[in-house]
Every structure is written in structure tokens, then in C-alpha cells.
Backbone as CSV, one residue per row, in Angstrom:
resi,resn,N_x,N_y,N_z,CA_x,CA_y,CA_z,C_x,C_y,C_z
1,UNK,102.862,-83.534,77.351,102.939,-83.415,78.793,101.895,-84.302,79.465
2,UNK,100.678,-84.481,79.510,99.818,-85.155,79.125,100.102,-86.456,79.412
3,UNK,100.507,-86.915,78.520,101.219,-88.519,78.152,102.368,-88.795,79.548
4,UNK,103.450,-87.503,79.814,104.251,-87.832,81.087,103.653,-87.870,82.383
5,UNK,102.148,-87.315,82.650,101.848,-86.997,83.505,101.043,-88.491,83.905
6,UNK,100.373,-89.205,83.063,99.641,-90.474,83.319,100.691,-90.993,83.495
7,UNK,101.567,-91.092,82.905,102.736,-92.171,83.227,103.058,-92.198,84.410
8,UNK,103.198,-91.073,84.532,103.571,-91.164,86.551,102.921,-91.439,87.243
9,UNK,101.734,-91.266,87.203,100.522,-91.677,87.782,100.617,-92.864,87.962
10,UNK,101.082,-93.498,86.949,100.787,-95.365,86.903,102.054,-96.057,87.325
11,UNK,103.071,-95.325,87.417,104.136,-95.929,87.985,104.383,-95.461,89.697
12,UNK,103.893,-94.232,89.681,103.672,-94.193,91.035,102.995,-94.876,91.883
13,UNK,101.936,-95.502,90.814,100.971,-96.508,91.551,100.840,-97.880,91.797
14,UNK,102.036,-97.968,91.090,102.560,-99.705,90.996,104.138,-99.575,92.121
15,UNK,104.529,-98.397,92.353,105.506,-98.861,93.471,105.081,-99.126,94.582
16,UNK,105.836,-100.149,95.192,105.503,-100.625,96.673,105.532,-99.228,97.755
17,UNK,104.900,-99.267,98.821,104.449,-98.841,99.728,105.674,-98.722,100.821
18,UNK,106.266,-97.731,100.863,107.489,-97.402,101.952,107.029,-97.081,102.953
19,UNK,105.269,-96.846,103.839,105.054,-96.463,104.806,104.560,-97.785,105.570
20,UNK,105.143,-98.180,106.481,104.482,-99.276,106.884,102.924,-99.597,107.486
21,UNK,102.746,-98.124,107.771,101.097,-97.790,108.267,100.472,-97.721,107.430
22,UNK,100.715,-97.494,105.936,99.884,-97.641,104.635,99.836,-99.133,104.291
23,UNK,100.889,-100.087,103.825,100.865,-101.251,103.991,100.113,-101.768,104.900
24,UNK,100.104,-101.640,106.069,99.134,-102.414,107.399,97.656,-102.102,106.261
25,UNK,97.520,-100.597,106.340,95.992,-100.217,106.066,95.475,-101.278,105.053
26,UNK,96.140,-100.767,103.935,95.583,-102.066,102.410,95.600,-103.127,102.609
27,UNK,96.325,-104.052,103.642,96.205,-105.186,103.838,95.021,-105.762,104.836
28,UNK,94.689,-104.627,106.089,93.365,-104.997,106.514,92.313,-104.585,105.870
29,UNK,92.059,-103.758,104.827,91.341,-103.914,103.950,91.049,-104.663,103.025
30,UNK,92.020,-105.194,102.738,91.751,-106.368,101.597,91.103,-107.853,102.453
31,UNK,91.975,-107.879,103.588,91.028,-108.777,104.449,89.832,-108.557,104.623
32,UNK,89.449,-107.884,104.868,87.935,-107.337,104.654,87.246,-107.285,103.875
33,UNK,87.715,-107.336,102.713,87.001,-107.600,101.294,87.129,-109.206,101.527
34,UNK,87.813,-109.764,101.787,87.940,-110.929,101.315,86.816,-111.808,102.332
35,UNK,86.967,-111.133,103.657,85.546,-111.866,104.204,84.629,-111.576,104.159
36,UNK,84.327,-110.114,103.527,82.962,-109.799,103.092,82.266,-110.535,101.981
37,UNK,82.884,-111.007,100.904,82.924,-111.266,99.756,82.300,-112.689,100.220
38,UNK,83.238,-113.496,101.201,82.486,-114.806,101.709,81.524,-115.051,102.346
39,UNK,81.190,-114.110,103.028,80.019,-113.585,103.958,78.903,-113.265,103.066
40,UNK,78.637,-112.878,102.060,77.819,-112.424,101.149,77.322,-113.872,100.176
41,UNK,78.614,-114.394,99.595,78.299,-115.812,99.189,77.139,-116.878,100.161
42,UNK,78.129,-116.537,101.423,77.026,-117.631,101.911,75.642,-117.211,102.295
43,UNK,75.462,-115.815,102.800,74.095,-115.307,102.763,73.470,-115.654,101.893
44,UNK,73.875,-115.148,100.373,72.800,-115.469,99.553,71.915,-116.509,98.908
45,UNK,73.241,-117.633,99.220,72.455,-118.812,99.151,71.737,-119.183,100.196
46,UNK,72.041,-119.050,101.627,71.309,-119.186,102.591,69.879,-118.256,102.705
47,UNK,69.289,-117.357,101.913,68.441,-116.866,101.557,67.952,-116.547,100.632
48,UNK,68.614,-117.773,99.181,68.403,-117.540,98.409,67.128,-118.822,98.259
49,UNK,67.604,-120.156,99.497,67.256,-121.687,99.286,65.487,-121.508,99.790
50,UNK,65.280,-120.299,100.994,64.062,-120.494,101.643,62.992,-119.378,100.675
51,UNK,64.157,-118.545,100.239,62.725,-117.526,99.537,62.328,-117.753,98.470
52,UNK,62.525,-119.190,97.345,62.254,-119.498,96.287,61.493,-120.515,96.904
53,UNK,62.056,-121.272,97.867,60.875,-122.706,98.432,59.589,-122.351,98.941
54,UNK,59.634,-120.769,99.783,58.204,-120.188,99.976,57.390,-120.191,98.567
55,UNK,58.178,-118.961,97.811,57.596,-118.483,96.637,56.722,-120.087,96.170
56,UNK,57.378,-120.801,95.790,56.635,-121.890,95.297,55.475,-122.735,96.225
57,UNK,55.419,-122.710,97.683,54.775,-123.983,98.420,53.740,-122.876,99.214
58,UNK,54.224,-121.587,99.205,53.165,-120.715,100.288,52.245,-119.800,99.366
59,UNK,50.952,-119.917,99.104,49.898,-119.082,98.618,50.457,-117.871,98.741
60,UNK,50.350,-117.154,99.809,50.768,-115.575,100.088,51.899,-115.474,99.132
61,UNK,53.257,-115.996,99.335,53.906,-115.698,98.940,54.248,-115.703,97.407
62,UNK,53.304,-116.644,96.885,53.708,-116.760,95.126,52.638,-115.933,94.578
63,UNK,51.754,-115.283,95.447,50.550,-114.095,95.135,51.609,-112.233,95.162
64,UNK,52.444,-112.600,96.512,52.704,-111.292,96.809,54.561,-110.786,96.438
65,UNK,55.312,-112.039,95.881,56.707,-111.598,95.878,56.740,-112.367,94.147
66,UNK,57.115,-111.098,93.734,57.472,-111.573,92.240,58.887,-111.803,92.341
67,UNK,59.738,-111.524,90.922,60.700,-111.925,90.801,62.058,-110.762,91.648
68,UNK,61.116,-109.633,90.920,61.947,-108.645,91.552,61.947,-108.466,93.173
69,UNK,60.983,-108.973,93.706,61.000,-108.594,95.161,61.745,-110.225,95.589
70,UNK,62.163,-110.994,95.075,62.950,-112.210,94.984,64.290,-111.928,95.510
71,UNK,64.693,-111.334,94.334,65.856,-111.037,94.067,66.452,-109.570,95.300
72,UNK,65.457,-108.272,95.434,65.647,-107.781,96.221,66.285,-108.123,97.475
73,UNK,65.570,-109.378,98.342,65.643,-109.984,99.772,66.474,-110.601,99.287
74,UNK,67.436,-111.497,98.660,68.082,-111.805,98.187,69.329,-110.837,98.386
75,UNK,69.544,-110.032,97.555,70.884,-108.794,97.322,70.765,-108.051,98.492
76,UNK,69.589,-107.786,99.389,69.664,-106.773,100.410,70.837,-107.667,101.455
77,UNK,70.538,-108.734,102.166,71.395,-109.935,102.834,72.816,-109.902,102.163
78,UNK,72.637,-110.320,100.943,73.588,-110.130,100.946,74.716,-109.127,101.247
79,UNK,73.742,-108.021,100.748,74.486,-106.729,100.814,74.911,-106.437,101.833
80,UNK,73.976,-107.010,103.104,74.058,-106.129,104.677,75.483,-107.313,105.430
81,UNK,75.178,-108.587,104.736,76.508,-109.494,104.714,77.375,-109.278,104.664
82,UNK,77.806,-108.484,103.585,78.994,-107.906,103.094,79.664,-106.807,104.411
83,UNK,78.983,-105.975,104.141,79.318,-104.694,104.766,79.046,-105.171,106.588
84,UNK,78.892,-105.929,107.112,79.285,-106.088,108.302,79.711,-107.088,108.754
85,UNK,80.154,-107.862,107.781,81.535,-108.949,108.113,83.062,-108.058,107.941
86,UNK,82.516,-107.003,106.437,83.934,-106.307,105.989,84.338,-105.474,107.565
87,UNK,83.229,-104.688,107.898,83.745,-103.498,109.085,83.983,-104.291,110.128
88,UNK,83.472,-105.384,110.404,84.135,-106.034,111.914,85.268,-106.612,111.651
89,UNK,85.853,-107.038,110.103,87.146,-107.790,109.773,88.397,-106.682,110.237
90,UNK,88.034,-105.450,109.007,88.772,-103.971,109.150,88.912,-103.881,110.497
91,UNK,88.216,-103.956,111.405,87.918,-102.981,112.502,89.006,-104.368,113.606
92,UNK,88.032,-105.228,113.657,89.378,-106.058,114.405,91.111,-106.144,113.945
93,UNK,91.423,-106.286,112.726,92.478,-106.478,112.421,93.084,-105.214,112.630
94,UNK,92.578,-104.096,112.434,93.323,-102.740,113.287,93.539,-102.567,114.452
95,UNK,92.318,-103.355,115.327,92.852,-103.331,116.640,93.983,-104.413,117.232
96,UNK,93.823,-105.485,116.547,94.977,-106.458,116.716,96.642,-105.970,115.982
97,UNK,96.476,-104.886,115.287,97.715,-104.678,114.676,98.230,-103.533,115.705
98,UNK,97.347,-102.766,116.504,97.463,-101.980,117.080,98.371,-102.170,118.602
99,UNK,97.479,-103.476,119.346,97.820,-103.416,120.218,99.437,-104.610,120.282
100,UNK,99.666,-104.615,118.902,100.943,-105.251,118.412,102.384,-104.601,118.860
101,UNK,101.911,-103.038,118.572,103.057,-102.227,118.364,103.128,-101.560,119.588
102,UNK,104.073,-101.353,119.972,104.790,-100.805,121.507,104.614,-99.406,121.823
103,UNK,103.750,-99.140,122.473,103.454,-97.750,122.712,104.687,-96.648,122.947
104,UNK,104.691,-95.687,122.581,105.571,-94.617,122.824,105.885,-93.978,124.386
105,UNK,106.797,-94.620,125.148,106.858,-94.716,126.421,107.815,-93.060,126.923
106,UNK,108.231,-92.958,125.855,109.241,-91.616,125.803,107.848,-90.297,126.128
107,UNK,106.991,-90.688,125.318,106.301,-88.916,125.615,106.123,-89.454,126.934
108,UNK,105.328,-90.376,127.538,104.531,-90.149,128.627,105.989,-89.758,130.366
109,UNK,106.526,-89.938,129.839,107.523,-89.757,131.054,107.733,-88.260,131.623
110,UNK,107.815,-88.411,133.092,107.515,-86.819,132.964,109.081,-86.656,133.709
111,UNK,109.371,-85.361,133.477,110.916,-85.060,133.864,111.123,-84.535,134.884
């Protein structure tokens, strides 16, 4: 039983999406991954180029940031990259899908 029960699981999970509001959802999510993901790339090199050129040319800094505190300022950017390119991607593309679809003109009518 066991064995039938994963199975379904995995075929349930490979059929396409009959709700079109679920489809919308995964797809502005994946947009969102996908510009977070680029957003993060370029942070990190963009803070990856000045906090190794300190480390090496500024006293303070090759006294007070080792490798790990390198790498920290490094992944934090990136990290904060990520996560607020993803929520403004999500967040716009819901509102643009939103104001796509034709409001329900039937409730508001009064009789």
C-alpha cells in the first residue's frame, strides 16, 4: 500500500495544473526566483570586488576582517539581494496579472 500511495504522490505531482490561479502563482514565483538568483549574482561580485581590495590595501581592514567575516558581507548582500528583488518580482507580477483580469461586475450591481 505504501508503494501505491508514493506513486500517487508523484504522479499527482507531475500533472499539469487545471487551476489557472495556481498556474499564474508558480509562474510568478519562478520569476522571482529567477530574478533573485540574478540579483544575488551580481551583488556578490559587486561586493565581492571592494571587500577583498580593502582587505588587502587598508591596514584596519586586513587587521580586523578575516576570511570568515569576508565571506559573511559577502553572502549577507547577497542574501538581502535575493530576497528583495524575489518579493518585488512576486509582488509586481501579481499585481500586473491582477489588474489583467476583469473584475466581477455582476456582484457589485445593485437590484
Amino acid at each position: 500500500m505504501a508503494k501505491n500511495l508514493s506513486q500517487a504522490f508523484f504522479e499527482r505531482k507531475n500533472l499539469p495544473s487545471h487551476d489557472p490561479k495556481v498556474a499564474m502563482a508558480k509562474r510568478c514565483a519562478k520569476e522571482g526566483v529567477i530574478a533573485g538568483a540574478k540579483a544575488a549574482a551580481i551583488a556578490s561580485v559587486a561586493t565581492a570586488i571592494p571587500t577583498l581590495a580593502s582587505v588587502r590595501m587598508l591596514p584596519w581592514a586586513k587587521a580586523h576582517l578575516n576570511h570568515t567575516a569576508q565571506a559573511l558581507i559577502i553572502s549577507t548582500v547577497a542574501g538581502a539581494a535575493y530576497f528583495i528583488v524575489a518579493d518585488k518580482t512576486v509582488l509586481a507580477t501579481a499585481r500586473r496579472n491582477s489588474f489583467k483580469q476583469n473584475p466581477n461586475t455582476e456582484a457589485y450591481e445593485l437590484n
